[in-house]
Every structure is written in C-alpha cells, then in structure tokens.
Wavefront OBJ file of the C-alpha trace (Angstrom):
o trace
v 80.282 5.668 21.897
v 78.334 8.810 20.596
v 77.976 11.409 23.396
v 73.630 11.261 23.318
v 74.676 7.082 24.202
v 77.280 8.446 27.355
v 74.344 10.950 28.630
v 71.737 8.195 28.658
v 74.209 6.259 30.518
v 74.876 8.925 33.002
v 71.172 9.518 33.455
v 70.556 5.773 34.467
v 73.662 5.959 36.435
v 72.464 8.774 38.589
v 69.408 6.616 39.815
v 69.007 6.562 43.300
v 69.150 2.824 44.657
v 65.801 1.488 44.821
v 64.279 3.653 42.147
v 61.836 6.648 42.851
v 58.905 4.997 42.504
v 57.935 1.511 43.654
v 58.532 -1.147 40.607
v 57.759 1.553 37.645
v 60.066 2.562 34.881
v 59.998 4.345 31.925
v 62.729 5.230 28.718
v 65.485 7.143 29.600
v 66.209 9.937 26.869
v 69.679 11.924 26.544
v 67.982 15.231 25.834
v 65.248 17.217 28.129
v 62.115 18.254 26.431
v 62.235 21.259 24.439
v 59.800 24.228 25.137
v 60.116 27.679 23.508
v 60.592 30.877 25.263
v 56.774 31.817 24.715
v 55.856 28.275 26.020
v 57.667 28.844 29.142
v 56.498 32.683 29.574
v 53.092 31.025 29.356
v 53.409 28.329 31.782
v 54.894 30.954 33.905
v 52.109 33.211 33.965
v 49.602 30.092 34.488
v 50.628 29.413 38.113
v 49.426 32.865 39.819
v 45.908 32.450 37.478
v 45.728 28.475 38.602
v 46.217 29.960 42.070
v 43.158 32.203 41.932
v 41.254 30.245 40.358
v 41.412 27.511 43.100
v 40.797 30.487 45.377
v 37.771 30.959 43.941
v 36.358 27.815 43.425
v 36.667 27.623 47.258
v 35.066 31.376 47.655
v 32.348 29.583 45.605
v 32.044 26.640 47.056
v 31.656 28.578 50.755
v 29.279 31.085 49.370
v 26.517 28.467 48.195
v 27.139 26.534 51.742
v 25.975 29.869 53.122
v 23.271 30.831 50.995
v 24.682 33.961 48.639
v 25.005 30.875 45.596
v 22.604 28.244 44.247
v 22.758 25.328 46.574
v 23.373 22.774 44.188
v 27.114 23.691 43.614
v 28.089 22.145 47.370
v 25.644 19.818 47.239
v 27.410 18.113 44.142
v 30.631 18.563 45.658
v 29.544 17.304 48.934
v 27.876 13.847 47.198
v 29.767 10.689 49.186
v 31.678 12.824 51.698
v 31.251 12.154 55.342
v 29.636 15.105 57.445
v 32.771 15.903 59.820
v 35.759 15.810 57.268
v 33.836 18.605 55.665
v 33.303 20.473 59.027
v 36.678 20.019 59.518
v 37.354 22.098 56.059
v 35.154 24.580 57.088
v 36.777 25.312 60.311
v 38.053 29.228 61.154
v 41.617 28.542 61.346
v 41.485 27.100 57.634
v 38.844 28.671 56.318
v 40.702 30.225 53.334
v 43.265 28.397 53.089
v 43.792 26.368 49.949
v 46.440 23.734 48.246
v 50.192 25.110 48.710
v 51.233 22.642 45.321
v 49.250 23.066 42.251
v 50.362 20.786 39.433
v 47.727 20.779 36.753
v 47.459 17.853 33.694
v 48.718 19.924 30.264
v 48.028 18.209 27.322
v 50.351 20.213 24.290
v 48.263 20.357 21.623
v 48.652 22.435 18.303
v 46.694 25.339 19.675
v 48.416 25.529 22.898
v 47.932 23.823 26.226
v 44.349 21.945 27.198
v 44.478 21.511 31.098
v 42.324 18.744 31.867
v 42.767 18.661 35.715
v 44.417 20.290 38.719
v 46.063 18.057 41.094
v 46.606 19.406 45.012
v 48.440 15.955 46.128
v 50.177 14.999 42.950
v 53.205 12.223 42.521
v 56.038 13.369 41.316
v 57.632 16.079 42.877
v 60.633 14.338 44.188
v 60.882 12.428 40.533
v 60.956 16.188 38.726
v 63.165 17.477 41.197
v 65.970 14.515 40.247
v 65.849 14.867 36.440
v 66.108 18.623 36.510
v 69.368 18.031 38.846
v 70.421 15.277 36.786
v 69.989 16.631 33.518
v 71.285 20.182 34.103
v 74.180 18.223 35.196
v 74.554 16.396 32.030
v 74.398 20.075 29.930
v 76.179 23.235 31.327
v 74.180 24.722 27.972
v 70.393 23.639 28.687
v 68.067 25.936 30.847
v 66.118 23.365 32.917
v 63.170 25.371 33.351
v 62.757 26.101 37.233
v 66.736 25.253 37.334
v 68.709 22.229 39.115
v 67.316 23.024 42.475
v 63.823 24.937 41.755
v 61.718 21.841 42.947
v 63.499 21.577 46.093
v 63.264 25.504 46.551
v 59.476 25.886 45.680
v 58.703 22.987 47.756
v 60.331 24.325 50.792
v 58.545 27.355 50.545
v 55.227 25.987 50.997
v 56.340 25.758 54.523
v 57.101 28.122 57.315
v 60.112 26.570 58.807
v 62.882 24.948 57.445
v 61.267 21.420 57.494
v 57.952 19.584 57.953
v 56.638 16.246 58.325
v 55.684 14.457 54.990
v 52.779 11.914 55.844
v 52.634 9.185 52.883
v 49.596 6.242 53.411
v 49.916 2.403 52.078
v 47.662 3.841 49.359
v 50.217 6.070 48.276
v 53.431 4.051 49.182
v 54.422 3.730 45.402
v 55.518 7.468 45.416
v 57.311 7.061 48.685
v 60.707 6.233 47.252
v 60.475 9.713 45.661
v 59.571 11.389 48.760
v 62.055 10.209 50.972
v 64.753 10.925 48.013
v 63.728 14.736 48.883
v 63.367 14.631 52.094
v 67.074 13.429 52.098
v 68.100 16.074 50.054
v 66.501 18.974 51.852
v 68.451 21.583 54.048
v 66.686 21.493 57.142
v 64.582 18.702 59.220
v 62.658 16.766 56.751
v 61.201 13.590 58.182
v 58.843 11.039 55.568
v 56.176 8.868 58.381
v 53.717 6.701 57.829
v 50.107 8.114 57.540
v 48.580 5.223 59.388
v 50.317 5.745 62.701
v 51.521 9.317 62.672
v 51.563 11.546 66.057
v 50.530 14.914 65.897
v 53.198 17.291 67.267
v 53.812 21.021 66.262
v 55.802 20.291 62.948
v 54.048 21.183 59.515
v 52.791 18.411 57.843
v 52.729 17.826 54.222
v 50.043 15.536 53.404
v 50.755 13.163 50.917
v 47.191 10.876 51.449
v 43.852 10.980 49.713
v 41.311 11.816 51.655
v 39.075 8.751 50.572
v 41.185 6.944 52.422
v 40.955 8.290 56.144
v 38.888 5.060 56.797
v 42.175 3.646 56.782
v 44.455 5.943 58.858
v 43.665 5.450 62.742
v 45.541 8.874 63.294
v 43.938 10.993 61.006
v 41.366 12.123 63.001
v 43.424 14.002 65.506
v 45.859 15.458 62.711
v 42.173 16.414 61.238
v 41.354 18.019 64.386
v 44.709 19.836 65.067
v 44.269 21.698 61.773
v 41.128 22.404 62.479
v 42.072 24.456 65.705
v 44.544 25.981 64.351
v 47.571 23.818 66.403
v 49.218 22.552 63.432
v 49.630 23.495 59.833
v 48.272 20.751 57.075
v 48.775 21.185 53.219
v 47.083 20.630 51.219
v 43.895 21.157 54.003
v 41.223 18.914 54.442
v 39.016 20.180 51.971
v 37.691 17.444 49.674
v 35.863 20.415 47.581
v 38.783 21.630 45.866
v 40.200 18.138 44.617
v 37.007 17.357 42.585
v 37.554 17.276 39.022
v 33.912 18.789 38.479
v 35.413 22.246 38.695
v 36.487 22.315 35.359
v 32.064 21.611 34.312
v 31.268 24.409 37.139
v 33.524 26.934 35.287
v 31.328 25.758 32.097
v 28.244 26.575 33.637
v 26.167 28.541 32.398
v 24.086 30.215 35.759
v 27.782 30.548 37.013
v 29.392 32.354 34.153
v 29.186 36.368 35.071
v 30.176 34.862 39.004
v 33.633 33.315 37.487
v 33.763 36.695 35.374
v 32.958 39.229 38.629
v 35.880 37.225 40.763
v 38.516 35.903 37.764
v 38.494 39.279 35.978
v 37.131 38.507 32.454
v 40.599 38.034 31.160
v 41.356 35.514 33.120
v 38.018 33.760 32.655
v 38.376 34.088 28.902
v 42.541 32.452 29.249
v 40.994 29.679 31.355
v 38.174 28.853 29.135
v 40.282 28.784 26.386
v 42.333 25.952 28.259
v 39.320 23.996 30.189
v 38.132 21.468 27.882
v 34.069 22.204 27.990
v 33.154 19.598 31.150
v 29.537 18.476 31.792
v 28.604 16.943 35.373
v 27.002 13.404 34.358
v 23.454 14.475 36.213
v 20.608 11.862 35.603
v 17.944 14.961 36.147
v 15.483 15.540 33.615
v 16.021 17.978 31.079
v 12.434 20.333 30.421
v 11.662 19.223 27.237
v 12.059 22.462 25.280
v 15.574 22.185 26.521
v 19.397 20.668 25.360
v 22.112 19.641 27.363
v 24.757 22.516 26.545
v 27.264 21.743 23.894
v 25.977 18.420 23.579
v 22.742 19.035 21.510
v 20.935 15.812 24.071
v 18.117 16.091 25.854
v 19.622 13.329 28.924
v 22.941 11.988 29.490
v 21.692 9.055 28.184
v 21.313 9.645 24.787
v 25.140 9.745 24.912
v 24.611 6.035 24.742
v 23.990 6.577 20.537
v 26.248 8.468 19.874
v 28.527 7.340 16.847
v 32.676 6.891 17.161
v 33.107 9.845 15.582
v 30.804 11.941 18.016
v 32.469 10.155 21.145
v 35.539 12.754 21.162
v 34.523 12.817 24.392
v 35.953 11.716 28.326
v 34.887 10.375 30.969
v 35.845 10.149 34.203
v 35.443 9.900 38.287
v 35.466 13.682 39.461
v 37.050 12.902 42.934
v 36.809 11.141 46.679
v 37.139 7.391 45.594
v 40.248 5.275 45.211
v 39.451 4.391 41.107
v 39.356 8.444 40.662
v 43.280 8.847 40.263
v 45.921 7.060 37.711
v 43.448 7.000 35.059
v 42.003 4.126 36.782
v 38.313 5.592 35.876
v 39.009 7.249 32.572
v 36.623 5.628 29.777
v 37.957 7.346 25.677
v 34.565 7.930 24.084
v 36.397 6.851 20.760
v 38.894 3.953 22.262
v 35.510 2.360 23.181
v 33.025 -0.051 21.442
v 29.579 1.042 21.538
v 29.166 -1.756 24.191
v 31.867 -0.289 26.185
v 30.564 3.362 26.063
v 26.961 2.312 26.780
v 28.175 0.771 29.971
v 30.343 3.564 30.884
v 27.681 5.691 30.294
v 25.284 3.819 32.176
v 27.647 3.621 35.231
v 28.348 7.508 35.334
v 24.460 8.133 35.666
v 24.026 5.602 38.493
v 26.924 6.977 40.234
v 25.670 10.297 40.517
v 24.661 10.270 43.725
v 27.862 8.980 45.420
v 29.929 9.656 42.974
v 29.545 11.776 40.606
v 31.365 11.399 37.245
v 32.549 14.045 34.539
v 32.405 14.459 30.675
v 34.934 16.471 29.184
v 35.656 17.208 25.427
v 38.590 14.890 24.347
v 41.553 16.862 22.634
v 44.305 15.420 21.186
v 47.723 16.158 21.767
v 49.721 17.155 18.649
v 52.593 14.844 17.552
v 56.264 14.966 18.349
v 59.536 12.824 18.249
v 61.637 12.633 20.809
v 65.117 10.724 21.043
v 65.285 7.668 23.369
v 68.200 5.111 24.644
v 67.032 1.740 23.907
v 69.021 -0.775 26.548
v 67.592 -4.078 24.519
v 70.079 -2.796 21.036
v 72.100 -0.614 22.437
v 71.216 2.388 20.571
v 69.463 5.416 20.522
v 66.016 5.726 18.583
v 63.023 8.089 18.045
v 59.882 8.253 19.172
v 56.939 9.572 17.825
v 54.461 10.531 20.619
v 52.120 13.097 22.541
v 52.882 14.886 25.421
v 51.364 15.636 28.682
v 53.391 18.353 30.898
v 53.258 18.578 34.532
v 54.804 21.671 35.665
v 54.427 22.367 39.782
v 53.689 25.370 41.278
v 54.420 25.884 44.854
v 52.537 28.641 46.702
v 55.066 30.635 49.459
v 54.030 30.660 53.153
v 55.526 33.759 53.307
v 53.590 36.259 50.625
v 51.084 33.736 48.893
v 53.717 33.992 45.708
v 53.660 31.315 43.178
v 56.610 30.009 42.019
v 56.729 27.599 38.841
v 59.570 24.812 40.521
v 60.176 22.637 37.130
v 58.157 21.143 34.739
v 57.608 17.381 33.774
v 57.442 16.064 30.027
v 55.731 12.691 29.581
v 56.199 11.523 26.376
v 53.782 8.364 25.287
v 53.501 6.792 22.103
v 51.106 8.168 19.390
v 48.755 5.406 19.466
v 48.077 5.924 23.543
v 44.657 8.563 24.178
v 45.606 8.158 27.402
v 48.729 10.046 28.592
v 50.050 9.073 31.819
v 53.226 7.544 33.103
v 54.267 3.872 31.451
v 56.652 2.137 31.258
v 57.006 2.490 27.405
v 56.564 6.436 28.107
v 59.667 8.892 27.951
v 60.086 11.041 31.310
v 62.201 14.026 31.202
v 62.213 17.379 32.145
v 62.054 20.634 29.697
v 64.562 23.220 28.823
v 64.238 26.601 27.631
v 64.971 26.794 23.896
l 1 2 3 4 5 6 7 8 9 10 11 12 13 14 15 16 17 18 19 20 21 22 23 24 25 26 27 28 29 30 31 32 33 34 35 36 37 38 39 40 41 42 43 44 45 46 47 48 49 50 51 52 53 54 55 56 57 58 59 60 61 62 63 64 65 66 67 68 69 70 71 72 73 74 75 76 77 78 79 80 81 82 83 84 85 86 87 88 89 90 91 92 93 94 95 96 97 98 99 100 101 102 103 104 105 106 107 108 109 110 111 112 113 114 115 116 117 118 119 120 121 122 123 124 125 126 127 128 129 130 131 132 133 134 135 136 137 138 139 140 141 142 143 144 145 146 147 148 149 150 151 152 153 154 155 156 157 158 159 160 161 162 163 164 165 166 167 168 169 170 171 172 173 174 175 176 177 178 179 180 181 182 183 184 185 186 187 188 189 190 191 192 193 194 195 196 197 198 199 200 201 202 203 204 205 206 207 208 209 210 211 212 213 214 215 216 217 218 219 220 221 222 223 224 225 226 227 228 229 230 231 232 233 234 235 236 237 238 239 240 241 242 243 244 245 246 247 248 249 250 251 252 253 254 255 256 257 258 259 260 261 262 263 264 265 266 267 268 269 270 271 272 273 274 275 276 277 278 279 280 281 282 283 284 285 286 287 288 289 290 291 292 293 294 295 296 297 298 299 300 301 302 303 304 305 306 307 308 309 310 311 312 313 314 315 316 317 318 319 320 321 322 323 324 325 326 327 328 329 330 331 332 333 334 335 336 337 338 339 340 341 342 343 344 345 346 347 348 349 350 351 352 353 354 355 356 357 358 359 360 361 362 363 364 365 366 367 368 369 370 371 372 373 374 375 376 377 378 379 380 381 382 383 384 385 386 387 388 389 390 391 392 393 394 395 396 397 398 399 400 401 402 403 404 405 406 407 408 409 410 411 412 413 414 415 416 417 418 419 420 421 422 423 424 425 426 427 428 429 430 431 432 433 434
C-alpha cells in the first residue's frame, strides 16, 4: 500500500463521528494544497488591509447616515432591512465595532488572487481547524500555514475571556457539527446553543445566524438589545451594512473614489482594486442620455439582456439580507447561461432593486491545477484537474485589534465548474508553505 494510499486512509480515519457538516462530503486528498512563500506573505499581509477596509466601509456607511456622504450609499444598503435592527447597529456601545472573523472568497487565478466577497459569519472554521490538525499530523515536514492549532488560537482571540457562547439557528444547523467539534476542543468554557431559544447572560456570544433570519429567533431581540447597551459582547454585531456584497461596486464607484483613497491610503486602494473584480449595483435608474454605465459601455442595465456569450464574462448575484444570498444559491454565470436564462436573470436583478438589490461583478477565471485525490470506488489514488477557491480566516484580537491569519482553506473543483464552492466532487484540504 503506497504511503499517499495510508495518508488518505488516516485522513478519513481521523473524522469525527457524525461528520463536520450535516450530510456533505467531499474527496479526501493525501497532500495539503501547495502555496509558495510569496503566496503566503501575500495572504498574510491581506488580513490587516481586509480589516481596514471593512472599517471603512462602516466609517462610510455612518458618514452618509449623517450627512458628510451622498445619501444614496445607506440608502442602498438599507433597501429591505427593518428600521430597529439597524438602530440597533447604530447604537453607542457598538458604534465602531466591526466583524472579529474576516474570511474573504479568493479565487487563484494566473495573475494572483480575485476576492469576490468578504464573509463576517462564514462556515468553516471548525472544518479548517481539523484538516490543518489532521494533516500536520500526517507530515512532520509540511508547514500548514497558520499551524496545527492556529484556527483554534485566532478564534479564541476574538474573545475576551477564555470562552463564549456560540449561537447557531436551524438555518445554519448544517455547520453545527463543525462548531460543536471546536467548541469541544477549546481550552476554556465553550458552550454551542440554539439561536432560537437562547438566554442572554453575561458570556460573549459568537453569532453564528444570518440576520435575515431574526423573524425566526424569538430571543433575538433581547440578545439585540443587550449589545446594544453595551451588557453583552456580540460578534460579528448587528450590522447588516457590512455583510452586503455591494461593497465591492461602492469601492468601484466613481463619486467615491478619492473618499476610499483619503481613508485606505492610495496603496491600499490601488492593492484592493487590483483584487475587487469591477462590481456594478443592478440600479433600474435612468442613465442621462449623453451618459454609459461605467465599464459596461450600456446606457441601462437592461441592455445587458443582448449581450452575446462572449460579452457575458460577467456575475450576478444577491448582495445580502435574504436567505437565497449565501451558498451560491443566487449566483447566475453570464456565460453558463442561455440567452433565455440571462434575460431572466437580468430581468429579476432590476425588479429586485428595491428590496433587494443584486450585484454584477466581472467573472474571472481561476487558472488550472491538478491535485492528487484518493478515490474509495477503485481503490486508488488519481488526479484532478481543477480551479481553486481559497478561504483563509482572519481573526481580529480583542485585545489590540491585531489580525491574525488562523489557516487557510483550498477548495479544489473540477475544471468544468464556474462556480467554486464546496461539493461533493470538490477536493478540501488545507495549504502548506512550499
């Protein structure tokens, strides 16, 4: 039995019972994904700069509710939210504060990485934290970036004691496996409850919920209002704001660009924009007839309706604050689609706009690798030829505001898939250092 065969083995072996997440799987490989030195310098750097950035999307975001910015940038972040859960984000005791995780979407292309979101309540945390102790088990030799036990320090560290309460809803009970794998394997007093039912007491709280679904949680309204005075500490806060994927179009725009400049520092607005995938906000307004859409050359988002299969290297997709804007569940492939197809989706982003605003984003390709795979149906281990999307999490200290990069998911999925998420056909493994 050849020794990539034994570590495959070993990796399946070292499941937890019951899996990590709730009736998914995915092909086990022997060998972590391999990122260079420069790779990992970069993704490095990128937490502190995500960081700031997400403090300044809510500086922005504050400013136009006050007056000192055009009020148009709250009022499309504020389209479909309900009146007191943004009060309760504008509160004093949590005014600045912003997500404590920040694991942003990295698709590796041949010019680098293309970050086509930012997640503040993301899956997978407990799932990274397992393969980078499994697999820096398996390999004295590999460098798990963030090391065996970097997701389990970063993640404490969001906190100010040594354990919190981690509040996971039915909506989210898939990744609840995952969570209460870490929760078991935290030092301290770690405790996974049900969203639905929870009691407010003086314990952190991590919350692991969307906040489209508060309808559905009886008890979030007092954990809302605890946070809101200041009694208890929430992360990632009630601010519905900063989990819109319209940021990514704001930074794009064009009235906005010497405000991102003035509070980024230009060379951190010119790394970002070379990441952000130019993003458009799908606004039905009219355009002044002397006038184009930026970047697009169109005159209304509807004339996206025409364009050809080769023009539709395009993306779109729910910004935020509905339960079909996570898991790809929205995500239309301007070239994936017949014209049919992308005339509908098109015509469904411009009704939505005023209760839920969609997002067009350039689509860029991830470049192709091959990565080795244990196949349980022969017995042997084969290649894949794929794209990757990496996940690496940042945790933000409650000590000194540090950011600390914990470990880094690869998802491998096969070359024909636009789409990279997690699959059961998908590789999922974490990277080394080469």
């Amino acid at each position: 039995m050849s020794d990539p065969i034994r570590r495959a083995e070993r990796v399946r072996a070292a499941m937890p019972d019951g899996g990590l997440f709730a009736e998914k799987e995915w092909r086990v490989s022997p060998e972590p994904f391999l990122l260079t030195k420069s790779e990992v310098r970069q993704l490095e750097q990128l937490g502190p700069l995500f960081h700031r950035f997400q403090k300044t999307c809510d500086l922005l975001y504050r400013r136009s509710r006050g007056g000192s910015l055009p009020a148009w940038i709250a009022r499309d972040l504020d389209r479909g939210k309900p009146a007191d859960l943004l009060g309760a984000g504008l509160a004093h005791a949590t005014l600045t504060e912003t997500p404590r995780v920040i694991r942003p979407d990295l698709i590796l292309t041949a010019d680098g990485f293309s970050a086509t979101e930012l997640d503040s309540v993301p899956g997978g945390i407990g799932l990274t934290a397992w393969l980078g102790e499994t697999y820096a088990a398996l390999d004295s030799s590999h460098e798990i970036v963030g090391g065996a036990d970097g997701m389990f320090a970063g993640f404490a560290s969001i906190f100010g004691a040594g354990g919190a309460d981690l509040l996971v809803s039915e909506e989210s009970a898939g990744y609840r496996p995952e969570m209460q794998w870490l929760a078991d394997r935290m030092p301290g007093d770690w405790r996974v409850a049900d969203a639905e039912t929870y009691g407010v007491t003086d314990r952190e709280v991590y919350r692991f919920f969307e906040l489209f679904d508060l309808p559905n949680l009886p008890a979030s309204g007092a954990l809302m209002a605890a946070a809101a005075e200041g009694r208890v500490k929430v992360t990632a806060p009630f601010k519905p704001w900063l989990e819109e994927k319209m940021w990514s179009a704001l930074f794009w725009s064009h009235p906005l660009r010497e405000v991102w400049k003035r509070e980024l520092r230009e060379s951190n607005w010119k790394r970002l924009r070379a990441m952000f995938p130019q993003s458009w906000i799908v606004d039905p307004a009219e355009v002044p007839h002397h006038a184009v859409i930026p970047g697009l050359g169109i005159g209304s988002f509807e004339e996206l309706k025409g364009f050809s299969q080769k023009e539709r290297e395009l993306v779109l997709k729910l910004s935020g604050f509905n339960e079909q804007a996570w898991g790809s569940r929205s995500v239309t492939v301007g070239q994936d689609a017949s014209q049919a197809e992308w005339g509908a989706a098109v015509d469904h982003a411009i009704h939505s706009y005023d209760r839920a605003p969609y997002v067009l984003q350039r689509f860029h390709a991830g470049k192709l690798v091959s990565h080795p795979w244990w196949n349980p149906a022969t017995g042997r281990i084969e290649t894949m030829e794929g794209r990757v999307r990496l996940c690496p999490y940042y945790f933000v200290s409650a000590k000194d505001d540090s950011v600390s990069l914990g470990g880094v998911l690869a998802t491998i999925c096969p070359a024909d898939k636009k789409i990279l998420h997690g699959m059961r056909d998908a590789i999922l493994v974490p990277c080394r250092v080469e």
